[in-house]
C-alpha positions as CSV (number, residue, x, y, z in Angstrom):
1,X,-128.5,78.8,-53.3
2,X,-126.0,80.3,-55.5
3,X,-123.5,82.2,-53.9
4,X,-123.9,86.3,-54.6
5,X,-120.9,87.6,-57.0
6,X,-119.6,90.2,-54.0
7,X,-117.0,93.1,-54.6
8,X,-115.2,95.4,-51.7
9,X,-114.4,99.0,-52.4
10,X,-111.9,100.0,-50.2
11,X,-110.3,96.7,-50.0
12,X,-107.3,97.1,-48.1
13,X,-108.3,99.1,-45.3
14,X,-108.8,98.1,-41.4
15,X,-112.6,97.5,-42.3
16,X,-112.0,96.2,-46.0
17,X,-109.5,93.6,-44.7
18,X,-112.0,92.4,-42.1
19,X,-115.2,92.1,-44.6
20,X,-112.4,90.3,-47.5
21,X,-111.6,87.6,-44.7
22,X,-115.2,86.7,-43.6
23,X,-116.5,86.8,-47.0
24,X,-114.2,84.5,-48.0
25,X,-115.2,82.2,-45.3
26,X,-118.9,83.0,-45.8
27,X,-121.1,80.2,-48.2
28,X,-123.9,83.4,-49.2
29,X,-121.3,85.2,-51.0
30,X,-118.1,84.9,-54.1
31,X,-115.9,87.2,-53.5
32,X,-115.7,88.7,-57.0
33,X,-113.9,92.0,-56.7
34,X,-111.8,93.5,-54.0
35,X,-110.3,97.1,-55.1
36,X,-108.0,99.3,-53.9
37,X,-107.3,103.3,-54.8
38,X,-105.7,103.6,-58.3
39,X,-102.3,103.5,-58.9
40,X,-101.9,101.7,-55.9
41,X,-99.2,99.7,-55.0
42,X,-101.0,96.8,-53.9
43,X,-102.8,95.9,-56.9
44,X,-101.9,92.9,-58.1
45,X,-101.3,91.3,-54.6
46,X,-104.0,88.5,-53.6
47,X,-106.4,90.2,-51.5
48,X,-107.0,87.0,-48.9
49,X,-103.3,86.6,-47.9
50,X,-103.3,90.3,-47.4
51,X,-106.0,90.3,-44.9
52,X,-104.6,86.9,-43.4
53,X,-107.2,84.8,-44.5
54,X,-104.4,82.3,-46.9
55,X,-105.0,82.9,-50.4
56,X,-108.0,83.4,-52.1
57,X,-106.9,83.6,-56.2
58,X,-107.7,87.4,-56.6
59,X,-105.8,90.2,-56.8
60,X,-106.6,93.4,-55.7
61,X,-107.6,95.9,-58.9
62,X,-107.9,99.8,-59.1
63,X,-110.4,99.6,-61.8
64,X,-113.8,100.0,-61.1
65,X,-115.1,98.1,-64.5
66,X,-114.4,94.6,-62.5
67,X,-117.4,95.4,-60.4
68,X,-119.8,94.9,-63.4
69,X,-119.3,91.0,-62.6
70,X,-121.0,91.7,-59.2
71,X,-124.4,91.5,-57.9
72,X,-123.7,93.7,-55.0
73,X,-120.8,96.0,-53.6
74,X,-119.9,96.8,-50.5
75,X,-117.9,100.4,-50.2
76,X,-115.9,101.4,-47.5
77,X,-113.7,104.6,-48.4
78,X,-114.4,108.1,-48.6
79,X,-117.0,110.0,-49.4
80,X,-115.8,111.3,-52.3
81,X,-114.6,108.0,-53.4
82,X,-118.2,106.6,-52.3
83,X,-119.8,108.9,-54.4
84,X,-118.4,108.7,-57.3
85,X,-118.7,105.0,-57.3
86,X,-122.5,105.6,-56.4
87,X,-122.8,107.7,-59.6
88,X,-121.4,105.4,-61.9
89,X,-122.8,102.3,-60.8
90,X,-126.7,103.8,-61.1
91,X,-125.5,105.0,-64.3
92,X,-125.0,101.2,-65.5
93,X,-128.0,100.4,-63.6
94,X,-126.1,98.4,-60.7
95,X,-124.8,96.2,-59.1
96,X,-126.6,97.6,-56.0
97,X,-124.5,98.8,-53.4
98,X,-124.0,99.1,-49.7
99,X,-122.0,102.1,-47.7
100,X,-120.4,102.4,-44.8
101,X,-119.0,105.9,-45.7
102,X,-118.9,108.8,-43.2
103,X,-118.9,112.6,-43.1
104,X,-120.7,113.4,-46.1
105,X,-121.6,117.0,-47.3
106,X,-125.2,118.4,-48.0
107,X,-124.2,118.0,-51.8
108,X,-123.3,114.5,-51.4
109,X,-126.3,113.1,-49.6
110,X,-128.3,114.1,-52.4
111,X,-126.3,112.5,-54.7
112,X,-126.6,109.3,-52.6
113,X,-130.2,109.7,-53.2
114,X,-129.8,110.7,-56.7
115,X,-128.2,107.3,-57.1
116,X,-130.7,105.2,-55.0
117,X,-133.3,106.1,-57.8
118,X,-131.8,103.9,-59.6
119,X,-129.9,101.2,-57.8
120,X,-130.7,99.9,-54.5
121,X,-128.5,101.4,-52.1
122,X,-128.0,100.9,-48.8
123,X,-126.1,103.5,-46.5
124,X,-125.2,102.8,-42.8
125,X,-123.3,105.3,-40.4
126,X,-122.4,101.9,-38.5
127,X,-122.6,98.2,-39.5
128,X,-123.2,97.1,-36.4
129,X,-126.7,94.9,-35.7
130,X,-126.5,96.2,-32.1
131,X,-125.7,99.6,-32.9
132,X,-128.7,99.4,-35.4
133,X,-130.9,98.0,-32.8
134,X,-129.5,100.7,-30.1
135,X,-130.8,103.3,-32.9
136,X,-134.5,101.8,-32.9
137,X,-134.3,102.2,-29.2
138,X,-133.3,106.0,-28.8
139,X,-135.9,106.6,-31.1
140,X,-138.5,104.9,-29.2
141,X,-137.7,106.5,-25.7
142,X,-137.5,110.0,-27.1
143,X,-141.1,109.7,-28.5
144,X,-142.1,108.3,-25.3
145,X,-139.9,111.1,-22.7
146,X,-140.5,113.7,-25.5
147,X,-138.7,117.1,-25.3
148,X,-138.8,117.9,-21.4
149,X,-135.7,115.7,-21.7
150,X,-132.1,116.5,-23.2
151,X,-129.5,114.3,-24.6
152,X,-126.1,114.0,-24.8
153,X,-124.4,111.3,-26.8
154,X,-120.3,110.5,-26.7
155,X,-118.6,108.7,-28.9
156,X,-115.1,107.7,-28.3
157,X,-113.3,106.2,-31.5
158,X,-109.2,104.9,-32.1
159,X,-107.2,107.8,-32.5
160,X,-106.5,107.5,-36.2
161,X,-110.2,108.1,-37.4
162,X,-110.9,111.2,-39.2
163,X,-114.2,112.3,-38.2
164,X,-115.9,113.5,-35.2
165,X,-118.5,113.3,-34.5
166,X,-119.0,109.9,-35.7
167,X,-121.1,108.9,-38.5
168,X,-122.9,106.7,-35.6
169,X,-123.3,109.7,-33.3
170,X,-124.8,111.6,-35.9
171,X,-127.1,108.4,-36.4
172,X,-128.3,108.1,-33.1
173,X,-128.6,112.1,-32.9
174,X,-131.0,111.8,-35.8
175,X,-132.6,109.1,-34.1
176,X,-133.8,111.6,-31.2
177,X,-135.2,113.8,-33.6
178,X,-137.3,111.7,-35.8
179,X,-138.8,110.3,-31.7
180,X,-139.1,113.5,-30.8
181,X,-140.7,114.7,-34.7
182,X,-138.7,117.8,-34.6
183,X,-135.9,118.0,-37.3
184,X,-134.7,121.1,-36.1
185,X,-134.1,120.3,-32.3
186,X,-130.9,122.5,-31.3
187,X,-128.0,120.0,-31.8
188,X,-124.3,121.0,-31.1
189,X,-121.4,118.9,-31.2
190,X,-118.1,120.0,-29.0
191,X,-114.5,120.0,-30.4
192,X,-113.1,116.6,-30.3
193,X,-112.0,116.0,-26.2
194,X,-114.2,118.9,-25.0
195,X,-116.5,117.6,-21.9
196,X,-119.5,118.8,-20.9
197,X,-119.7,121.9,-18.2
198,X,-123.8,121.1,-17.9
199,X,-125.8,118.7,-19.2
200,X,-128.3,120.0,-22.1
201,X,-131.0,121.5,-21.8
202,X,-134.7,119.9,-22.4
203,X,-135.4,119.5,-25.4
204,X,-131.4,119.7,-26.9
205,X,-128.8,117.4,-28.3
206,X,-125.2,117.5,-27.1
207,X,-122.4,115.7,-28.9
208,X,-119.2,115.0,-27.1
209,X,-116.3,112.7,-28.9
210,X,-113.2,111.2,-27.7
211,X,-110.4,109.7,-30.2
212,X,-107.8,107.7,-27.9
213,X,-105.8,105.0,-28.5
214,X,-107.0,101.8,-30.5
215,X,-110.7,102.1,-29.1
216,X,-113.0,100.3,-31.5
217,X,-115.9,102.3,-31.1
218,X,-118.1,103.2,-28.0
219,X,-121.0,105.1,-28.0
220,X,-123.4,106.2,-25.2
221,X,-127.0,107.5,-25.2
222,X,-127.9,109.9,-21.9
223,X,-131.7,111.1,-21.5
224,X,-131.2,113.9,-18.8
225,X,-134.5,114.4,-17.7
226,X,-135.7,116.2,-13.9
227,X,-134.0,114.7,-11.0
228,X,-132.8,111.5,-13.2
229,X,-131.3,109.9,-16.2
230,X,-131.8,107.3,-18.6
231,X,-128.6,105.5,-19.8
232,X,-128.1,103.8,-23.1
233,X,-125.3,102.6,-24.6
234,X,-123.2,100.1,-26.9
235,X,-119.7,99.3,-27.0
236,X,-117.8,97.1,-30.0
237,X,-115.0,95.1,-28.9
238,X,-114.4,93.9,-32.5
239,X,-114.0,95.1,-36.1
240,X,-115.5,92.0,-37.2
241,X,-118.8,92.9,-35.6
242,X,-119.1,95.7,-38.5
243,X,-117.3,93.6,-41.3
244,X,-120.8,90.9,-40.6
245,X,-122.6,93.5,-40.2
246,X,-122.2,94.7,-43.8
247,X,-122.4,91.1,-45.0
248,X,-125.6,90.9,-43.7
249,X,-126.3,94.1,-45.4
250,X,-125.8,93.3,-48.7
251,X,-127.5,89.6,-48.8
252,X,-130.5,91.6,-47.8
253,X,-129.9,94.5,-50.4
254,X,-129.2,92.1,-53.6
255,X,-133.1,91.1,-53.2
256,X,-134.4,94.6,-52.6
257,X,-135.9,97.3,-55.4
258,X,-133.9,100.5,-56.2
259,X,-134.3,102.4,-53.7
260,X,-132.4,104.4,-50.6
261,X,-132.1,102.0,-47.3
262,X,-130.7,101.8,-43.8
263,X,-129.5,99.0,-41.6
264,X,-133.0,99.6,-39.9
265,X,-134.2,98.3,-43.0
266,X,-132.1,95.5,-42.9
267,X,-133.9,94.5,-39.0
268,X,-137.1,95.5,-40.3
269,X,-137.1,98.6,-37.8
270,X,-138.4,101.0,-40.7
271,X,-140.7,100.8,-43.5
272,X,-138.3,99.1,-45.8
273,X,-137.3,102.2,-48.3
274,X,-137.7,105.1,-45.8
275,X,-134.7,106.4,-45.3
């Protein structure tokens, strides 16, 4: 099989590092494109001895016109950044593209779809196969419990990231609604380090996050029911977990229709194009 041409927006970040060294290593895909913010000061610097995987003959780029040699993307930045690329890329009618942006406005999620109309486009609040698999399961047990139950969900994340709640405990939040077919089931997130004074309430979502230290990412998943609870939860102990996850993402997505998609898709826990 010929390798996929593969390029990585967001290059030289914690995540883009990752995804540059295990594509390198990985037979599905050519790394094609690995790109940086403009004007930054590592273009021109190979992208594999950056992210200590020995030299891999391509230099990091700030333009965006070197992704037209792709067949699919892989975007790790910022939402603004994220949509932007989206735009363009459905405007030249690909290379499709796979997100693992957070913390996106009520503007920009329609833009994603707006894109996704023409470009298949995958977006994932969390790379993770277990994560994605955790997802399908919330969902499950909160059609089955249904809304005599409450939920909290905590996610504790390194201190450097930005947003809180996490894109995942957003995920797994909207999870509980679509078990529990009620979109607008009272949902409040607590300031970052806040703990609980009570558990929820039936039928309501609580968010609680933590940012400390160098944690990778841990998320947990309580169903508070009468006189008991149901405890779910996941925890990463690598980056690397999310850099295959999103490798895995895009093989999948370079064979798929335009369309908007999730990493549910990508397990075949949804009716592919649902999202």
């Amino acid at each position: 099989m010929t390798p996929l041409k593969l390029g990585i927006h967001g290059a030289a970040g914690r995540l883009g590092q990752r995804i540059v060294a295990l594509a390198l290593a990985d037979a599905r895909f050519d790394l094609a494109a690995a790109l940086v913010r403009p004007d930054s000061s590592l273009c021109g610097e190979d992208a594999g001895l950056y992210a200590g995987a020995g030299a891999a003959g391509l230099a990091f780029a700030d333009d965006a016109a070197v992704l037209a040699r792709c067949d699919v993307v892989i975007d790790v930045t910022t939402p603004d950044a994220a949509i932007a690329l989206a735009q363009a890329l459905a405007e030249a009618g690909g290379p499709a593209l796979v997100t693992g942006t957070t913390g996106w406005s009520a503007a920009q999620e329609v833009a994603l779809g707006e894109a996704a109309q023409a470009i298949p486009l995958l977006r994932a609040g969390n790379f993770s196969l277990g994560v994605t698999a955790l997802t399908g399961q919330v969902r499950q047990l909160a059609a089955q419990l249904g809304r005599r139950w409450g939920v909290h969900i905590h996610d504790l994340h390194h201190s450097a990231k930005k947003d809180a709640p996490s894109g995942t405990a957003l995920m797994l939040a909207e999870a509980v609604r679509a078990g529990w077919g009620h979109d607008d089931a009272p949902t409040r997130a607590l300031p970052v380090g806040e703990s609980l004074d009570q558990p929820p309430r039936a039928g309501e979502i609580l968010i609680t996050s933590a940012r400390e230290g160098d944690a990778v990412g841990v998320h947990q998943v309580r169903f508070c029911g009468p006189g008991e609870t149901l405890v779910l939860g996941h925890d990463a102990h690598s980056r690397d977990i999310f850099a295959r996850g999103a490798l895995t993402a895009a093989h999948w997505l370079a064979q798929q229709p335009a369309g908007l998609y999730t990493m549910a898709d990508v397990l075949a826990l949804t009716a592919p194009g649902s999202a």
